[in-house]
N, C-alpha and C positions, 0 to 999 in steps of 0.2 A: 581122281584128283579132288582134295577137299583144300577148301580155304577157311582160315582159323584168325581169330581177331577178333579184338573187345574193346570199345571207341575207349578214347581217352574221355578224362572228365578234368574240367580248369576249375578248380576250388579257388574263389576270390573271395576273399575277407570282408567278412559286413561288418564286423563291428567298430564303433568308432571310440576311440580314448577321447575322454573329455574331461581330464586331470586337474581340477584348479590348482594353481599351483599358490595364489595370494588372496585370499576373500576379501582384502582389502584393496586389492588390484583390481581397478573396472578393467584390464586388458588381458591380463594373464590367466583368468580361467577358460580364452580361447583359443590357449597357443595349439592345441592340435585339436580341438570342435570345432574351431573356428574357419573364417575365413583361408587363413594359411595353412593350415594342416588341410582343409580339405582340397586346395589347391595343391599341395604338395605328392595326398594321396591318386587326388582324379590323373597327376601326370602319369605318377608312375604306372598307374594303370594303361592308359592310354599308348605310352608307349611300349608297355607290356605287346599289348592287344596289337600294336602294328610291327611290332617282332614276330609276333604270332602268323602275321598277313605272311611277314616275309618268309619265316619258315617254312610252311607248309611247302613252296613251290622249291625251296632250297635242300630241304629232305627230298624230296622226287627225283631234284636236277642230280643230286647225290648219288642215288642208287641205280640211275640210269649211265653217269658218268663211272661207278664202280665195275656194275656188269661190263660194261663193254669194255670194259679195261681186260676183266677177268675173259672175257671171249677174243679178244683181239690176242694177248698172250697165247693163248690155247690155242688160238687157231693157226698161227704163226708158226709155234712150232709142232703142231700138230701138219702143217704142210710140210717142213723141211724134214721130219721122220718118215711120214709117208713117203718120200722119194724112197728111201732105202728096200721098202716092202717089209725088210722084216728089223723091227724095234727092241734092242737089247731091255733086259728085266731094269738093269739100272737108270737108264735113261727113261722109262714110264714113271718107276721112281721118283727122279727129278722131277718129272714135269709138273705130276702131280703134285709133288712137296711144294713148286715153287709155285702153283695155280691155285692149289688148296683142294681145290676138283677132289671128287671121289671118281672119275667117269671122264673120259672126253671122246669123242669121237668125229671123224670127220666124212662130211657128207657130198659129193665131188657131184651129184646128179645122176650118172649108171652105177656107180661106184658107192656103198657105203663102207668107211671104215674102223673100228674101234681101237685107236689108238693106245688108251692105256685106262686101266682099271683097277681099284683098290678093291673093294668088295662089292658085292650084289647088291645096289640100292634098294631100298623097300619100299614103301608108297611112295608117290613124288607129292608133294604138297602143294607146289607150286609152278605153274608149266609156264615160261616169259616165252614169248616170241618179240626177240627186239624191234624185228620187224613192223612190225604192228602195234607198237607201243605209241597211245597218246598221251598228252599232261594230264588229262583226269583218270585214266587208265593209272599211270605211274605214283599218282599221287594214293589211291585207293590202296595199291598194292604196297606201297612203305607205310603206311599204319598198319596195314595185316601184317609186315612181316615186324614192325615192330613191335606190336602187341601179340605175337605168336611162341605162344608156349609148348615146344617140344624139340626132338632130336630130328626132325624129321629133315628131306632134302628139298631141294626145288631145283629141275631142269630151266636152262635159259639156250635158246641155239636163237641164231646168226649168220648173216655173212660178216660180222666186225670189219677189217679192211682188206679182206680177200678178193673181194669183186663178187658178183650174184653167183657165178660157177662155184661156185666152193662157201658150202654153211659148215657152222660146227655145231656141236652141242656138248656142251659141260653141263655135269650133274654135282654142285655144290650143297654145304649144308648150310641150309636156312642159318642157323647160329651164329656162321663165318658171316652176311652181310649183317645179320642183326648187330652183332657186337660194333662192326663200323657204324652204322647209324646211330647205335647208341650214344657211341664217345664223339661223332658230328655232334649230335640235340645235344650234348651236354656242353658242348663249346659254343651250340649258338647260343646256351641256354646262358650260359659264364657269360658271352658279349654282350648279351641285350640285359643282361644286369648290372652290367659296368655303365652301359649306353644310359640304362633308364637313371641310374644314380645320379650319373652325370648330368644329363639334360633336367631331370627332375630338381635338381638341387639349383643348377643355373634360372632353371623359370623361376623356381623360388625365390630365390634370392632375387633378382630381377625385377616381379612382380612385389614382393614386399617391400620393395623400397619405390617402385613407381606408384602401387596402390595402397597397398595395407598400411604403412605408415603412413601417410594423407591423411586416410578416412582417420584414422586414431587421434591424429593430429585434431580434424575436426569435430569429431567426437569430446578429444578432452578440451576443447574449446567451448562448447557447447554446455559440457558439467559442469568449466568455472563460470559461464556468465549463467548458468542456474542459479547459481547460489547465490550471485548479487547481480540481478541483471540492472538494478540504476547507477552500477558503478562501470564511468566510460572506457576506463582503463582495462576492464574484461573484454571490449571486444576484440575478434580477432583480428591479427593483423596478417594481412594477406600476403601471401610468396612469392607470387608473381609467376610462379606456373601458366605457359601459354598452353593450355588442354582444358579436358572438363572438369576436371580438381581444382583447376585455380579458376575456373567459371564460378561452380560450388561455391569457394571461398569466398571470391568478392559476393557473393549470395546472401553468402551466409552470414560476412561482415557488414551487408547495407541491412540485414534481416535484424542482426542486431542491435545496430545503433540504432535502427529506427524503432524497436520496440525501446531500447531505454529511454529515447525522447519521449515515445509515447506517456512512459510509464511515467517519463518524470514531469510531464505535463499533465496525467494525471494526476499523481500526487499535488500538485501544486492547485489544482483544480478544487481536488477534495479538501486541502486546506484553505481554499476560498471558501468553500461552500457552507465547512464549520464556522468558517466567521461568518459569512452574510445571514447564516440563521440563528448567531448571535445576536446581530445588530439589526435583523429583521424588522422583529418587533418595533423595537423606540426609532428606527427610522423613519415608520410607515405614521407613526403617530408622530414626531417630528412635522413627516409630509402634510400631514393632514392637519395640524395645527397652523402649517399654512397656508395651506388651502381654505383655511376657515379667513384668514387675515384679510387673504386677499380679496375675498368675494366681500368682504365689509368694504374694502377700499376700492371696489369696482362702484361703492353708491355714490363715492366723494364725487364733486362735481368738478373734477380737475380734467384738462382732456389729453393731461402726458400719462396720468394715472390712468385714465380710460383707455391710453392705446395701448399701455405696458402689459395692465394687468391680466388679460387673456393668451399674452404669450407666456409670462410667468408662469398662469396656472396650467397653460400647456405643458411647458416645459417639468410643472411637477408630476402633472398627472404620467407624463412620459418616463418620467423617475420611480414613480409607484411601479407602473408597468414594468419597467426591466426589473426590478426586483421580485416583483411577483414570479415575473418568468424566471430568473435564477433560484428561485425558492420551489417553484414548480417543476423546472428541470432536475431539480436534488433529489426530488422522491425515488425510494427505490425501484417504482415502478406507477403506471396511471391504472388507474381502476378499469377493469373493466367494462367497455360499450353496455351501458343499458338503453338498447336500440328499440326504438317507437317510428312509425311512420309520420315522416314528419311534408309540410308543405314547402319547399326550396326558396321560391321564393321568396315569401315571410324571412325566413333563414338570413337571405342577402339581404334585406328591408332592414332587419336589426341590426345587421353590420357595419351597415349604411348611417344609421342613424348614429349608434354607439362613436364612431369614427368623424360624425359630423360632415359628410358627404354629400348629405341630402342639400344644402343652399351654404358649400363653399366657394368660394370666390374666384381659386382659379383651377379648380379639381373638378370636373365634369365627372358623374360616377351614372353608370347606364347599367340596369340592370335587366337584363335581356333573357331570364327564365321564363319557362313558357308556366303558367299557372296551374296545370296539371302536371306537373310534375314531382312525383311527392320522392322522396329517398327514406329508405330505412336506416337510421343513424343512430347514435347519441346526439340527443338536443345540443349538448354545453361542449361534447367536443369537436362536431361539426361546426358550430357557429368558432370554437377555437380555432378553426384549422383556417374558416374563412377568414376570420380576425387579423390572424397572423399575416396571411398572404395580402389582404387587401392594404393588411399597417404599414406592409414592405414597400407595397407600391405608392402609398402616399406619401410616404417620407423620402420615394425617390422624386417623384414628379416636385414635391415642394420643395425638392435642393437645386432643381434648375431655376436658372434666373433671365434667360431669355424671355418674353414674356409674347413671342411671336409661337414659341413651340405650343402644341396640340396637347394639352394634360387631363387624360381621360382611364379612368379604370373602367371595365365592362364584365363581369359577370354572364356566364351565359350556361347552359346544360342542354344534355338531350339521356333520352333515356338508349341504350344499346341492352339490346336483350334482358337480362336479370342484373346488370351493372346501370347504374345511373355514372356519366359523365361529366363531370363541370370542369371548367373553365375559367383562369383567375386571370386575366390582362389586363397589361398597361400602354402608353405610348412612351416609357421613360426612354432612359438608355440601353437599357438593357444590360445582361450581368457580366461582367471581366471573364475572358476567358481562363485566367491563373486559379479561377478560386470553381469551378464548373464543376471539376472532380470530386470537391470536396461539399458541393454545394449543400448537404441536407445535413452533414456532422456537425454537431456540437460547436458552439465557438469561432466558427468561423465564416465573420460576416461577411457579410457584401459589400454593393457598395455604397450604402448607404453611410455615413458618418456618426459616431456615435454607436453604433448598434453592437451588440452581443454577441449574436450570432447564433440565437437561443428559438427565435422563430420559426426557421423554416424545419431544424432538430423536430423539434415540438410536434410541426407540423405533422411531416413524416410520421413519426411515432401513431400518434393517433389515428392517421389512414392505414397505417397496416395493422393497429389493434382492429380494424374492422374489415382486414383481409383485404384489402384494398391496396392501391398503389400512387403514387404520386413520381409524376417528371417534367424536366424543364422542355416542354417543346420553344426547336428553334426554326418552326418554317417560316412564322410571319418577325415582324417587325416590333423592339419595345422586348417583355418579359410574356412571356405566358406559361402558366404554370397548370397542367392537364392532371387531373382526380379522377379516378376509378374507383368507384364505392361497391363493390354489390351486395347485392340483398342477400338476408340470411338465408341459409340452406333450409329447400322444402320451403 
């Protein structure tokens, strides 16, 4: 007995069409690279592949339900001949014409008998005992017998539905079930390619209108507010999709108005900023020719002039100063830290001084650095950074008017490992929660009246020129504003 067979092989298509069909089309050069051809291709595959599952067991079930068709026949009237004992030529004849058999004979237990016969089989190719047939047995032997190439026969015996006293055995040609299996696999082969069109084209279509049009949609939303994103009218306007497309959207609509405000509060920014460094110049000299006035008319011996004119030249010096800072915020960048070991305290002493803190009236200013403690910085932007913070907290404590509240800044540091710490506090109010998020951008002040919003920006900037960080701690009481400076590497 030999068994003959050569596996099949599934040739699946790799290559993929990526056809543009419009160069001027952002969408069309991915009708089948894209998203939806490749959706289209992975179904039909997939449902290739589970036709595939299903066949396998349905070619088996086939050739187990064809045998025993072909032994249940033969054995049937392979009993009702045997009664006679002796079987006319024409009646084998028949039988075999209608079984297809070359051979049948029936096997009674003492008794064997050869009921009818066309010619002398030759090798038998393949021996079935139905009996003993399992599903991975039956599955093994319909790819051998459909991948088997010759004339040869295959024995199958049985009891089909005789009862276990009475087997038979038909001697058929391999060719006669191949030919049925083959014209089965090509019907299941015809169905599951109608199935896969089918299903393949439904997800498609399906899926292109739940996703692929969306994202396109988002997409050419995206390309028009490219091209003018400070014009309002490009954002997009959302669909109301309850899913994560229309999550997306409203996304990607708050994504966009909020950068055209940005943008257009930039722009608007940057056309301050060319005029203030027009008018820079002769304002500052303006300032200062009044500043020259007043200090003549702080000699007159008047004493409404004596008590006006140090609020005035306050109030100019405070003028000079936001200008300077919106002129120092314009640069397109701050120089470089040229970093020297410097003494802290000294540091807070001139800030104190510059600020007028040292013998003010109702601004207690404590400066509580330990005198060993030295930080590696920039001199001018160190002392800026203190500047700024201490300027904020004076001008909050001098806008209260109770005159019972506690109005103290304190200064303090420790050194932690290779970072030095400091410490900016006040006993003010402390800062709005509405503005906390935004606290250290550009323009947006606190709550101080009057102010820019340019100081604590500033701030920032320079502590992280020097690797450093800066944040509002809010465990205690009032503002305090916590600096991490550390030393340079090595």
């Amino acid at each position: 007995m030999k068994h003959e067979g050569t596996p099949q092989r599934s040739v699946v298509p790799t290559e993929r069409e990526a056809a543009p069909v419009d160069a001027g089309d952002g969408f069309g050069r991915y009708r089948f690279g894209g998203l939806s051809g490749k959706l289209l291709l992975l179904t039909i595959l997939f449902v290739m592949v589970a036709e595939i599952c299903i066949y396998v067991p349905s070619v088996a079930n086939f050739r187990n339900t064809w045998l025993m068709d072909k032994l249940t026949t033969a054995g049937v009237a392979a009993s009702v001949l045997a009664e006679t004992n002796t079987i006319a030529p024409r009646l084998q004849e028949e039988l075999l014409r209608t079984t297809g058999a070359v051979a049948i004979a029936l096997d009674e237990g003492t008794r064997r008998s050869l009921i009818a016969m066309s010619d002398v089989p030759d090798d038998v190719d393949f021996v079935i005992d139905m009996g003993e047939v399992t599903p991975w047995s039956a599955i093994i032997n319909s790819f051998q017998i459909l991948t088997y190439r010759g004339n040869g026969v295959m024995r199958i015996n049985g009891a089909g539905q005789m009862g276990e006293t009475k087997r038979v055995d038909v001697v058929l040609p391999v060719a006669l079930l191949q030919q049925e299996m083959l014209a089965f696999s090509g019907r299941i082969l015809a169905l599951s390619l109608v199935i896969s069109a089918i299903t393949a084209s439904l997800v498609y279509v399906t899926l292109r209108a739940l996703f692929i049009r969306p994202l396109r949609r988002l997409t050419r939303s995206m390309e028009r507010f490219a091209e003018s994103p400070e014009d309002a009218t490009r954002i997009m306007s959302v669909s109301g999709r309850r899913d994560e497309l229309g999550d997306a959207e409203i996304r990607l609509a708050y994504m966009e108005e909020a950068l055209a405000r940005a943008l257009h509060q930039k722009q608007r920014l940057a056309d301050l900023g060319l005029a203030v460094s027009k008018i820079n110049h002769d304002l500052r000299n303006l300032l200062a020719s009044a500043q020259l006035f007043l200090e003549r008319l702080e000699h007159v011996p008047d004493p409404t002039v004596s008590r006006l004119a140090p609020k005035i030249l306050a109030t100019l010096d405070r003028a000079v100063s936001y200008t300077q800072a919106v002129m120092s915020y314009g640069k397109a960048q701050e120089r470089a830290p040229q970093r020297r070991l410097l003494t802290l305290r000294r540091v807070c002493d001139d800030v104190a001084d510059v600020l007028g803190l040292a013998d003010h009236e109702t601004v207690t200013f404590e400066n509580r650095v330990p005198e060993e403690i030295e930080i590696d910085a920039d001199p001018e932007q160190i002392f800026r950074v203190l500047l700024n913070l201490s300027r904020n907290a004076l001008q909050a404590l001098e806008a209260e008017k109770d005159e019972t509240l506690v109005r103290r800044i304190t200064l303090d540091a420790e050194r932690v490992g290779s970072t030095v710490r400091i410490t900016v506090s006040d006993t003010g109010p402390g800062i709005p929660d509405n503005i906390k998020s935004a606290l250290f951008k550009a323009f947006h002040s606190g709550s101080k009246t009057g102010g820019v919003g340019l100081g604590l920006a500033i701030a920032a900037e320079l502590v992280r020129a020097h690797g450093g960080s800066i944040r509002l701690d809010e465990t205690g009481h009032g503002t305090c504003f916590r600096l991490d400076v550390p030393d340079r590497p090595g």
